[in-house]
C-alpha positions in Angstrom: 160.0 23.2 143.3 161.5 19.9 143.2 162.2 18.2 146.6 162.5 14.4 146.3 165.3 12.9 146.9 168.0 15.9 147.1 170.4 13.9 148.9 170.6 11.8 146.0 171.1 14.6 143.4 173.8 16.7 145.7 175.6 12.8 145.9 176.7 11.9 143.0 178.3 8.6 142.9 182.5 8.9 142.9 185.0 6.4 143.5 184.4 2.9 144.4 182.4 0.5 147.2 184.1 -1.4 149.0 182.6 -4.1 147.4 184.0 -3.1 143.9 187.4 -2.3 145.7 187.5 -6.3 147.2 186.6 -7.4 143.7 189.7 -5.1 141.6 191.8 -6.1 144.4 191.1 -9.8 144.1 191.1 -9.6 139.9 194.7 -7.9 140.4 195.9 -10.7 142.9 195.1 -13.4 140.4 196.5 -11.6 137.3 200.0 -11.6 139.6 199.7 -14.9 140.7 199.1 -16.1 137.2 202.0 -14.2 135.5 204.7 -13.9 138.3 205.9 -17.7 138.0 205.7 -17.0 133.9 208.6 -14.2 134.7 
């Protein structure tokens, strides 16, 4: 009987933070802003 840290193990880790989210978000900003004025 293993009981340490079930949470954890019934939680797996999908999607993103929202710290990962601000960080794609601002990556994808700059990529437009870089190539819009080259269209």
């Amino acid at each position: 009987m293993q009981l340490r840290c079930d949470s954890c193990a019934s939680r797996p880790r999908v999607g993103f933070t929202l710290v990962e989210l601000l960080v794609v978000i601002a990556i994808i900003g700059t990529l437009v802003g870089l190539l819009l004025p080259a269209v």
